[in-house]
N, C-alpha and C positions, 0 to 999 in steps of 0.2 A: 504494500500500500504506500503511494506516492505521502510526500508533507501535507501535498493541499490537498489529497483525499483524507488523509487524518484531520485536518486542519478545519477543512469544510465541515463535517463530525462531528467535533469538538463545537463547533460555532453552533451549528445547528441545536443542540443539543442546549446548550445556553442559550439560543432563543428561545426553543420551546417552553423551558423552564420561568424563563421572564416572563414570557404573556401565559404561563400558569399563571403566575404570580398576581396576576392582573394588570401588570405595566403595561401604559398607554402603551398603543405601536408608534405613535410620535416621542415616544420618551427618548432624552438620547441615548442611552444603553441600546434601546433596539437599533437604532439608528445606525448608531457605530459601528454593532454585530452587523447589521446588514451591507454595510461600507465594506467589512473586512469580507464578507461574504461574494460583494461584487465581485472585489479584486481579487480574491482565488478564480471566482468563475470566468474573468478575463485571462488569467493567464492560464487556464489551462481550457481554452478553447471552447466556452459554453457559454458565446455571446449572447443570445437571448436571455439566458439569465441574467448575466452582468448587467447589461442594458436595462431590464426589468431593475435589478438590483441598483443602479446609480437613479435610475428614474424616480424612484422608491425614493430615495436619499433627496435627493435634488426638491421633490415635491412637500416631503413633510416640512422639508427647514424654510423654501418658502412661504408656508403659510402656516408659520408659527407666529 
């Protein structure tokens, strides 16, 4: 298993846990996880994610 397939895991994994939590998905913790989320999913080839994933990013913070 590649970094950024453990990496992605790992993130995923503490996402889910947060919005258990009930953390807004505009909270920045999600934010950030999803940021870091992006950038594994651009560098290993799964732009539609990435794209979804900066989209994601780019959307909540401007309309904070």
């Amino acid at each position: 298993m590649t970094v950024f397939r453990k990496s992605e895991r790992l993130y995923l994994s503490v996402l889910e846990r947060e919005l258990a939590r009930g953390v807004p998905k505009d909270a920045n913790s999600v934010v950030d996880i999803s940021l870091k989320l992006a950038q594994i999913y651009k560098e290993t080839n799964q732009l539609k994610k990435a794209e979804e994933g900066f989209l994601f990013c780019i959307e909540t913070q401007v309309h904070l």
